[in-house]
N, C-alpha and C positions, 0 to 999 in steps of 0.2 A: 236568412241568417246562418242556418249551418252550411247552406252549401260554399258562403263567404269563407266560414270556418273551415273546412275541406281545402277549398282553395290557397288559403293560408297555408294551411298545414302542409299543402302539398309542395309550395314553396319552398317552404322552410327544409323541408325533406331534401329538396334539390339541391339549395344553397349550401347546406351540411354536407352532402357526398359530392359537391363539387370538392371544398375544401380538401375531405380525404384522400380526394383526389390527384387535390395541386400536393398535399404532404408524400403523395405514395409517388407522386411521380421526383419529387426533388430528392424523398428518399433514394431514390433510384441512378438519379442521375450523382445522386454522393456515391455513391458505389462506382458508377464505373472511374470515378477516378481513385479507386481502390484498386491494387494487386490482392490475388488469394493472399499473398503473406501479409498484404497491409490487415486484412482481416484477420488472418491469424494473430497478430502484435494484438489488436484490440482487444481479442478475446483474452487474450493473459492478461491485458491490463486491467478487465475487470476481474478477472479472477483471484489476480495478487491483490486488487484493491479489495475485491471481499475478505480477501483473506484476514487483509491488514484491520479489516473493521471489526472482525471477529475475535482478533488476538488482541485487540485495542479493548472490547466489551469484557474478557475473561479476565486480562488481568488487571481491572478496574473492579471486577468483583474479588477479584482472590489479595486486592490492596486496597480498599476503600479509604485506607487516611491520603492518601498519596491524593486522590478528588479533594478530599477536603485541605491542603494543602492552596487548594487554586481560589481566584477570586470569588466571592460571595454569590452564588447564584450560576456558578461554572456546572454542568452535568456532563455526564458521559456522550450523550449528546450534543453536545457544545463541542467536545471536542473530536467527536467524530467530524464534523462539519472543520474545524481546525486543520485538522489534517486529510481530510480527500475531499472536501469539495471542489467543485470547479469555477473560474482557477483557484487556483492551487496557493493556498497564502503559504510562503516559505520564509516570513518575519516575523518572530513571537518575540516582543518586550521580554515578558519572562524568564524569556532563555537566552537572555544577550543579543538577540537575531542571531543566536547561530542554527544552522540547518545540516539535515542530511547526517553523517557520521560527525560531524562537530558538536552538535546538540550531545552525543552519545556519554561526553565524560563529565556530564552533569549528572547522568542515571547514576553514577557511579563513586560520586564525590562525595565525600563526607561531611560536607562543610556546607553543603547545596538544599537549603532550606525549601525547597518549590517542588512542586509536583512531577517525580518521579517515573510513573507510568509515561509521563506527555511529554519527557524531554525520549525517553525512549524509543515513542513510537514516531519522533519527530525524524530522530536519526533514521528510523528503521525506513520508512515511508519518504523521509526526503530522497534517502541512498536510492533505495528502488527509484523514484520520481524521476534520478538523474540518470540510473541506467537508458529509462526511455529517452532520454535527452529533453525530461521535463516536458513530456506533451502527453496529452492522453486523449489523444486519436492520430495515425496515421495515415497518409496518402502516398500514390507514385513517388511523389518528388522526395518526401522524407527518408533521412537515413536513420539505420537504427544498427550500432554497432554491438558485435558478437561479445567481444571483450569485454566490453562494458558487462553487459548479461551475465556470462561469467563469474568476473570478477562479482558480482551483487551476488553471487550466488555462496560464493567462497566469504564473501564478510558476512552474511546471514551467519553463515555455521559459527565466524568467531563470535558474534554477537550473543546465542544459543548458549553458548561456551562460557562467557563473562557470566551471563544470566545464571550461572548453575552454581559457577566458582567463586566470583568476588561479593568480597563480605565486610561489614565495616569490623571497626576496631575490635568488637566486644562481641565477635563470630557470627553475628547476623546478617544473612541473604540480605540485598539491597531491595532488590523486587524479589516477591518470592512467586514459584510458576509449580512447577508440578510439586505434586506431596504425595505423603503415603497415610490410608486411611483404615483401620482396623487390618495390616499387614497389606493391604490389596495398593503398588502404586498406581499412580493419576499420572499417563505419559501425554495428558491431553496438548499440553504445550510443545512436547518436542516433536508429538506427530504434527501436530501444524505449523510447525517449523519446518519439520522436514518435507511436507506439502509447498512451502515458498518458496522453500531454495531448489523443488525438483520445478517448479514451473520456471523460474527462469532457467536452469540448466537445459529443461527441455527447448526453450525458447532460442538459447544461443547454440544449441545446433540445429535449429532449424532456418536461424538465421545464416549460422556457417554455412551450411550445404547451398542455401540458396545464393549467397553471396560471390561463393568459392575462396573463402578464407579461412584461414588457420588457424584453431585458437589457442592462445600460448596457458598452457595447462600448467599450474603451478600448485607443485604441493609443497606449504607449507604447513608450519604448526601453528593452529589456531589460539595456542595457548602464548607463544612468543611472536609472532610474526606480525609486523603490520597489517594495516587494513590496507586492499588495492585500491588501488587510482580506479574513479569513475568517472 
């Protein structure tokens, strides 16, 4: 009877690192139809996507009515799954189906009874989503344009900018992000801003160099200027 038992087990042990096996090897063979830079793109994609989950969690705590604004049984969780899981839902009933920088002038409406936080991070993460050209993994054959990266980089800042500035009628922050606490300020929002928008600028000159293209560098005022085409 145990030697049966041994014999099992020893099976079982085979059948298991066969599997690992078949997994490490198709791991494998996904790679090489990866360029270094296709890896490279990935790695920022999860990096901006952590990012984005991060800044999704903060200011859900630093706005708890804006959650309770959403349907019965909605959590922060819920909406992280909303917005970065895979794929990628980019149609929300609540916000009209608008997506990407369209969602954005709901955050900011004063007449827009629904949850606040989720039209913002909807803009902020569809914008980014359409930089990659809405994929979240690359191969050889994908393209992935510099301008685009860029540009996502330059509407973060205005986004940042709204966030600090517009206020409804009766002088109140829409969303509110950093504050200041017994004299000491809290920059924890603008430094993770400014961690988003260096990862994709760092990304669209990596993509320029590698591409040999030019990126049309535009300074405007984040305060009057349009948002760029993505």
């Amino acid at each position: 009877m145990a030697r049966t038992a041994q014999i099992v087990t020893l099976i079982m042990a085979l059948a298991l690192s066969g599997c690992v096996g078949v997994q490490n090897k198709e791991l494998r063979l996904q790679n090489l139809a990866k360029s270094d830079v296709d890896m490279i793109v990935d790695q920022h994609i999860k990096t901006i996507n952590a990012m984005s989950r991060e800044l999704t969690i903060k200011l859900y705590k630093r706005n708890p009515r804006e959650l309770k604004k959403a349907a019965a049984g909605t959590t922060v969780e819920t909406r992280l799954k909303q917005l970065l899981s895979y794929p990628r839902p980019i149609s929300h009933r609540e916000l009209n189906n608008l997506y990407g920088v369209d969602a954005l002038k709901l955050a900011f409406d004063e007449e827009y009874q629904g949850d606040r936080v989720f039209a913002l991070m909807v803009a902020i993460t569809g914008m980014v989503h359409a930089s990659y050209n809405y994929r979240e993994e690359f191969f050889m054959l994908n393209e992935i344009d510099s301008q685009k990266l860029y540009n996502s980089a330059r509407n973060l800042e205005k986004i940042a900018w709204q966030l600090h500035n517009f206020k409804t009628s009766s002088g109140e922050l829409f969303i509110l992000t950093d504050s200041m606490n017994e004299g000491v300020i809290n920059l924890s929002y603008e430094r993770l801003f400014g961690k988003m928008i260096a990862t994709q600028d760092m990304l669209a000159e990596i993509v320029a160099q590698t591409t040999d293209r030019t990126i049309n560098r535009i300074v405007l005022s984040v305060a009057t200027a349009p948002f760029l085409p993505i």
